[in-house]
C-alpha positions in Angstrom: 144.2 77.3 27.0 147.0 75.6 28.6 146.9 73.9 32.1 149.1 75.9 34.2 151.4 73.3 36.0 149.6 73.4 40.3 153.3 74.7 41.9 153.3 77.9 39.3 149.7 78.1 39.7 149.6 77.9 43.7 152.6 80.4 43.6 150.5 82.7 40.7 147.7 83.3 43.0 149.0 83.9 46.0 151.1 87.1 44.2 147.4 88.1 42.7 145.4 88.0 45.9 148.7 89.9 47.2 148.9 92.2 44.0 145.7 95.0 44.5 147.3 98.5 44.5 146.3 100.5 47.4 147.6 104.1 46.5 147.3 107.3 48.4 144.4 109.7 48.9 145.1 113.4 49.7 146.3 114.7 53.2 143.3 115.7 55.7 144.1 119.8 55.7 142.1 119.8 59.2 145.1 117.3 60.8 148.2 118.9 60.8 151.1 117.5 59.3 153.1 115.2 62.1 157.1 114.7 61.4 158.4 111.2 61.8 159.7 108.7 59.0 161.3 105.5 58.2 160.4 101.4 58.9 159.5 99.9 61.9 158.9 96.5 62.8 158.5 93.9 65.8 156.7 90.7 66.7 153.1 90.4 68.4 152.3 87.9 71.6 151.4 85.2 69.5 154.4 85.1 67.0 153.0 87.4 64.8 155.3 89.8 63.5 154.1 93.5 61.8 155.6 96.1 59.9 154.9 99.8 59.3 155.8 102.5 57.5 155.6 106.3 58.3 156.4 109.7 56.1 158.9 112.5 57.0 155.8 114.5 56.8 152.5 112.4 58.1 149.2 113.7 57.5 148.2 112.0 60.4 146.5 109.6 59.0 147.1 105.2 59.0 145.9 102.8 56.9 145.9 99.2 58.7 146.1 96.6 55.4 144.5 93.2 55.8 146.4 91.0 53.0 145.3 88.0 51.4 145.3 84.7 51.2 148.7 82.6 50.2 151.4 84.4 52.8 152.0 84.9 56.2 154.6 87.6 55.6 153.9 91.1 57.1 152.2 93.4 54.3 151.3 96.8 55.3 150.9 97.8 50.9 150.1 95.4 48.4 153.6 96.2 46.3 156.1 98.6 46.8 154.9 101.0 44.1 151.6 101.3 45.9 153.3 102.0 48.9 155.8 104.1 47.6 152.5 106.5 46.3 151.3 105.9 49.8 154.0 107.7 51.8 154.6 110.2 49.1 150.5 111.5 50.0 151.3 111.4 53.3 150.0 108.1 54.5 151.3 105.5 57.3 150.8 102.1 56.2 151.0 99.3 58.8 149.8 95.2 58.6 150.7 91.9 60.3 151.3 88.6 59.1 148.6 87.0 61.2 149.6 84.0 63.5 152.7 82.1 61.7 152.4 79.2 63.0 149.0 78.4 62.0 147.0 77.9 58.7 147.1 80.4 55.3 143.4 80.7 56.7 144.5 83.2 59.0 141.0 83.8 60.5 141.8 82.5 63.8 143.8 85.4 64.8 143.8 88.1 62.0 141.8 90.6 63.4 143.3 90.6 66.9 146.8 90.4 64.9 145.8 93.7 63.2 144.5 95.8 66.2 147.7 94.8 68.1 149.9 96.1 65.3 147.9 99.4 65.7 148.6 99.5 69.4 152.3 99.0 68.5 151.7 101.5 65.8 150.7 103.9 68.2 153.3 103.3 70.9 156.1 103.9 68.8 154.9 106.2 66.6 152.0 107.9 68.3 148.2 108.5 68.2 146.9 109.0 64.7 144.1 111.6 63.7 142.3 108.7 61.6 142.6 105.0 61.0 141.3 103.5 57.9 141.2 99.7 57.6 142.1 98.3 54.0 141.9 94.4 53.2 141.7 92.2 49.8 140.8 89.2 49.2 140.8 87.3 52.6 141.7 90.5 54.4 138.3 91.7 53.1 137.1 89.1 55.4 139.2 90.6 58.2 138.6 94.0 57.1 134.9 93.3 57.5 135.3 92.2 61.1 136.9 94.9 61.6 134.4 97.4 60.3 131.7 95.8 62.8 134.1 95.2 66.2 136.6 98.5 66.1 134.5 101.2 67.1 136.8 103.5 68.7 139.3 102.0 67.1 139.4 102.6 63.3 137.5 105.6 61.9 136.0 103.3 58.7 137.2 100.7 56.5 137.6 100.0 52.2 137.2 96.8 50.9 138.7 95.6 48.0 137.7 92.2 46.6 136.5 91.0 49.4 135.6 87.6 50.6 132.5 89.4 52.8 130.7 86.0 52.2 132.9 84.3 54.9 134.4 80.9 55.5 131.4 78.2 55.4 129.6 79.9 52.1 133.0 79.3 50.3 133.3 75.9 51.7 130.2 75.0 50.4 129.3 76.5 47.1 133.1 75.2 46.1 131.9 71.3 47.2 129.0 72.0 45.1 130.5 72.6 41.9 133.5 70.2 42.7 130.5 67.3 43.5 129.2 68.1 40.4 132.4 68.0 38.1 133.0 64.4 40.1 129.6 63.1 39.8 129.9 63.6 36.2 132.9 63.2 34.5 135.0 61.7 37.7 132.9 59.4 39.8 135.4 57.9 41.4 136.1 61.3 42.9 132.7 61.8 43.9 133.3 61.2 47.9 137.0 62.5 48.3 135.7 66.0 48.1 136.8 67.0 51.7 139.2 66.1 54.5 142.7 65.9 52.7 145.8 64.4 54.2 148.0 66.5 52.7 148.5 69.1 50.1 149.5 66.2 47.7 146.5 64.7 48.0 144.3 68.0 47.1 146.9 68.8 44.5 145.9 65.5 42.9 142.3 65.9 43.3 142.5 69.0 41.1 144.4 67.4 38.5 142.3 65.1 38.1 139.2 67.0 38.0 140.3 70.1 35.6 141.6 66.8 33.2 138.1 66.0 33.3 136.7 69.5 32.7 139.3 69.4 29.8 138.2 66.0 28.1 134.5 66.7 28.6 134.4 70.3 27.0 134.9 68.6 23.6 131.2 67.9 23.7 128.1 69.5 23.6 126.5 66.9 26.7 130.2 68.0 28.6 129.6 72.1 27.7 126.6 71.8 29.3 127.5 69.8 32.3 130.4 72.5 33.3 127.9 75.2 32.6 125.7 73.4 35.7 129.0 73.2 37.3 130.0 76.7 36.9 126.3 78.2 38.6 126.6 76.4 41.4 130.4 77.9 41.8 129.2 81.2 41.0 132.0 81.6 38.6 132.1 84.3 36.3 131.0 83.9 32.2 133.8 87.0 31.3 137.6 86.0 30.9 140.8 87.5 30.4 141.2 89.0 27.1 137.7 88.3 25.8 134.7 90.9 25.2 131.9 90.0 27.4 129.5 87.5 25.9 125.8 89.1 25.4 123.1 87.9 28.1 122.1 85.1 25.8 125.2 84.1 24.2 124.6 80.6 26.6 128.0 78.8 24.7 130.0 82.0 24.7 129.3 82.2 28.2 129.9 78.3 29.0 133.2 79.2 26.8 134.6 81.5 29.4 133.8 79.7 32.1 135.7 77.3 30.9 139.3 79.7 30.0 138.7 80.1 33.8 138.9 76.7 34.8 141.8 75.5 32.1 143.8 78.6 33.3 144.2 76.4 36.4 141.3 77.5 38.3 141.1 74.5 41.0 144.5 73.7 41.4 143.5 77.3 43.9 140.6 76.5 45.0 141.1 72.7 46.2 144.3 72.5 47.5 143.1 75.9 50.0 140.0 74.2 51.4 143.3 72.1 53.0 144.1 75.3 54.6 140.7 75.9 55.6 139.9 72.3 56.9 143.4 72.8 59.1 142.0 76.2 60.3 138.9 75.0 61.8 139.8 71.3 62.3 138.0 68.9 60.1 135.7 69.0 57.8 133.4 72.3 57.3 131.5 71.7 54.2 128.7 69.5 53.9 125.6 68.5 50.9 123.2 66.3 52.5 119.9 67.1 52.2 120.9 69.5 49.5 118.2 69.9 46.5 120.3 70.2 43.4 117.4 70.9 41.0 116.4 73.8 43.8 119.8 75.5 44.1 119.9 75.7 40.2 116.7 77.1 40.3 117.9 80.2 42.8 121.1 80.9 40.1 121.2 83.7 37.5 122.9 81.0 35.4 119.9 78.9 35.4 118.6 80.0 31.9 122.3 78.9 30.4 122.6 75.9 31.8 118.9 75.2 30.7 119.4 76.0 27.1 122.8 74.2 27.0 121.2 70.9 28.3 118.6 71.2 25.2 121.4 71.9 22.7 123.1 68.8 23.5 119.9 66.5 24.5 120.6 65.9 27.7 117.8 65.1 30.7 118.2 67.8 32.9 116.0 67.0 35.4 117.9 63.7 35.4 120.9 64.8 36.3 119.9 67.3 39.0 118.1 64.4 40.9 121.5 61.8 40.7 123.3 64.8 42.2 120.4 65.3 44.7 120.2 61.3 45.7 124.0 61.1 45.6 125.1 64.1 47.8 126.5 62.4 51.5 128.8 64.5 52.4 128.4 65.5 56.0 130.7 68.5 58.1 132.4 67.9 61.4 129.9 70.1 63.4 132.8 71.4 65.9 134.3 72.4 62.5 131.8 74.5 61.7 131.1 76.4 64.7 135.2 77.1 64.6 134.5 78.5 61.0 131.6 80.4 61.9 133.5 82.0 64.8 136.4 82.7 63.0 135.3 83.3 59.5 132.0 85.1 59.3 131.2 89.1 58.9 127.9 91.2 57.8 126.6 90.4 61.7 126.6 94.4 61.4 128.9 97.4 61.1 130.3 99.7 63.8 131.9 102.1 61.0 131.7 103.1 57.7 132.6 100.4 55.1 132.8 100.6 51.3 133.4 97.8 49.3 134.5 97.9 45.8 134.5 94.5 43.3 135.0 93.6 40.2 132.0 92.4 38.0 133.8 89.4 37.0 135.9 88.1 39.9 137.0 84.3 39.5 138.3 83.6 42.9 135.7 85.5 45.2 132.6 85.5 43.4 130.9 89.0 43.3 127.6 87.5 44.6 129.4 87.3 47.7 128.3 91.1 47.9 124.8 89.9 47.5 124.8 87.8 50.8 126.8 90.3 52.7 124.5 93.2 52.2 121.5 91.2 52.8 123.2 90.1 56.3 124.3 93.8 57.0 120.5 94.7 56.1 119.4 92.1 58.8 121.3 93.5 61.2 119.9 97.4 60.9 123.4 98.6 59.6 122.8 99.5 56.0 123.1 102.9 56.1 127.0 102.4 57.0 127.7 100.2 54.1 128.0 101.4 50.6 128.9 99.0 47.4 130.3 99.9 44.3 131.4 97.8 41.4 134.0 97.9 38.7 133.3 96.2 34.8 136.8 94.2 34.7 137.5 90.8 35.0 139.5 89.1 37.4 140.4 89.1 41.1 141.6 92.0 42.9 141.9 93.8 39.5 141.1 97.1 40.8 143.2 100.2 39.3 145.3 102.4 41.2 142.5 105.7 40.3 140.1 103.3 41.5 141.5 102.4 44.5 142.2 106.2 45.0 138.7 107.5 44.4 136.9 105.1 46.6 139.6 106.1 49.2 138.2 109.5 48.7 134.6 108.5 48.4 134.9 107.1 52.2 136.9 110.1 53.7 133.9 112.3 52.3 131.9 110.1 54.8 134.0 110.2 57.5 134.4 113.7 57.2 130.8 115.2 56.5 129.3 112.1 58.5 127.0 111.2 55.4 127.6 109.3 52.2 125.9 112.1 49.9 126.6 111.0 46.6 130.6 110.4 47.1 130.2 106.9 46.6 127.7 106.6 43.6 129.5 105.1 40.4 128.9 108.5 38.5 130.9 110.4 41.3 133.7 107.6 41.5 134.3 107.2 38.1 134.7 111.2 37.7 136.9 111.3 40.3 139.0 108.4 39.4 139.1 109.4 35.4 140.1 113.1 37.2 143.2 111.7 38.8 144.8 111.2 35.3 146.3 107.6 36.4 145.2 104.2 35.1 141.5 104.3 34.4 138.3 103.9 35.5 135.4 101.5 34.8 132.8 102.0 37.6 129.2 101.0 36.9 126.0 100.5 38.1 125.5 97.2 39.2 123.2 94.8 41.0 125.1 91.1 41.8 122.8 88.1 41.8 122.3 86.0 45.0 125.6 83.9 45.9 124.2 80.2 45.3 125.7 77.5 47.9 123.7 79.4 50.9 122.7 76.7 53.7 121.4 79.1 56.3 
């Protein structure tokens, strides 16, 4: 597949983290219908501006959207069709544009951003009978701070695609699998992993790498080395227009993984660790002392990348031990801490969260469920967290009926205090196929553990 050029790319995935319909769920019958309409909008202490949007007829409900990564533009919907089904049901919709002036990694001052625009929500428009958080992509990050800091605040929270993994598990599974690709087919690469000067310069960086990937999957010893590469980056074996390969198809599977990464795949991911990196100020990402041969060992993909390696006659073991003896990269520990601060969730819950994924997710891994359940099990919070998982592949590629039923799923909670069945795959798929909109594909579902865990 063609090599997107990095400008149309960049600009490509910002609209798709942006894109994720968020339609309407039925009005509460139990709050009164509240008269008010039209747009509002106005600027937050820090810069920030927000904007809302309110029915002639409000069922007294608001939902507070977190948006994505690649803007800083107010969103309270993710398009204006989803927002247009929003207020037709009923709904408010309000979102911020996090802090302007700072990074696209909007960590530092999303969440506060969101709460203040519902305090101006509620000033001009008044008090609402329920607040339910929405976020995507990064927003699912916010969302999920939310979820554990706004008691008394928001009523529960939906995730959709989100990055519930946080800031320095990104950070560092990406370096892992963009070591890897340099150590192998780009050495020269190998230690100009992090700490960018510009956008230029990690724009370069991923031309030069997915050239590689390109050059080297013309061999069997090169299919097997981007398979390694691939585990460690938890990327998904199902693309775009393909079936999904069967559990032992290993080559099918390295073949997807691959449409991934010639669709442009890093000229995303390299050029926003810049925005990360600026975030948190320096360097937060680090693979000294890592064990490569013990990281692949922990990954689902293991078995693939095993076989692979014996198709093609390559020493494993040898290569896991170069990356192991060759990995210096070291983090700017104030960077880190900043991150951690900013960028980290699953600490617990203070409301109801459901989280909804794709199986095959490109940009935010769905392992990233994995970790964030285990952390929300850590923390004694498990019974307010509920997962459920759609068969599709790619990011935020949720349907409208999907969105809607898991919308309903949580209300059922909120409203009866219990999750019951509401939010089991058979329930959401038979309430999403019964809203006659744009399909269903909910499934049972278990995601592997996200590999690139330090702590």
């Amino acid at each position: 597949m063609p090599r997107l050029p990095s400008r149309a790319l960049a600009a490509g995935c910002a609209a798709l983290l942006l894109s994720l319909a968020v339609p309407a769920a039925a009005a509460r019958a139990a709050s009164g219908t509240h008269t008010s309409g039209g747009r509002l909008s106005g600027t937050l202490a820090d810069g920030a501006t927000w904007t809302a949007d309110v029915p002639a007829r409000w069922n007294g409900t608001v939902l507070l959207f977190s948006h994505g990564f690649g803007s800083l533009a107010p969103a309270d919907a993710p398009s204006d069709a989803a927002g247009a089904e929003l207020l037709a049901e009923g709904y408010a919709l309000a979102g911020s544009s996090y802090d302007p002036h700072g990074s696209l990694w909007a960590l530092d001052s999303a969440e506060r951003d969101q709460l203040a625009t519902l305090d101006a929500f509620r000033t001009q428009v008044g008090e609402p009978d329920r607040v339910v958080s929405v976020g995507q992509s990064m927003g699912g990050l916010v969302n999920a701070q939310l979820a554990r800091d706004g008691a008394g605040r928001i009523d529960g929270a939906l995730n959709l695609c989100g990055l519930v993994a946080g800031g320095v598990d990104l950070d560092n599974y990406q370096l892992d699998a963009e070591y890897t690709l340099a150590t192998l087919f780009d050495p020269a690469d190998a230690d100009r992993l992090v700490g960018f000067g510009s956008a230029d310069d990690a724009n370069a960086l991923a031309g030069r790498l997915t050239a590689a990937v390109t050059a080297a999957q013309q061999t069997a010893s090169g299919r097997a080395r981007i398979a390694l590469a691939a585990a460690y980056l938890n990327l998904a074996d199902w693309a775009p227009g393909e079936s999904a390969p069967r559990a032992t198809d290993y080559a099918g599977q390295e073949e997807q993984q691959y449409e991934w990464i010639a669709q442009g795949l890093l000229y995303f991911l390299v050029p926003a660790r810049l925005s990360v990196e600026q975030s948190a100020g320096g360097n937060t990402s680090w693979n000294k002392g890592v064990d490569y041969a013990a990281l692949l060992h922990r990954s689902a993909h293991a078995p693939q990348v095993a076989a692979l390696y014996r198709a093609a006659g390559l020493d494993l073991h040898a290569d896991l031990a170069a990356l192991t003896r060759g990995a210096h990269t070291t983090a700017d520990p104030a960077a880190v801490a900043a991150l951690e601060r900013t960028s980290t969730a699953g600490q617990g819950l203070a409301v109801p969260l459901l989280d909804v994924h794709t199986t095959a997710d490109q940009l935010v891994p769905v392992e990233q469920e994995a970790a964030f359940a285990q952390r929300v099990r850590a923390a004694g919070d498990s019974h307010l967290l509920r997962q459920a998982y759609v068969a599709r592949q790619g990011h935020c590629n949720i349907t409208t009926a999907e969105t809607v039923a898991s919308l309903h799923a949580l209300e059922q909670r909120l409203d009866t205090g219990r999750w019951g069945t509401a939010a089991t795959p058979e329930r959401l798929q038979r309430t999403a196929t019964g809203l006659d909109l744009d399909g269903a594909a909910f499934v049972r579902y278990r995601p592997d553990a996200l590999s690139g865990v330090r702590r």
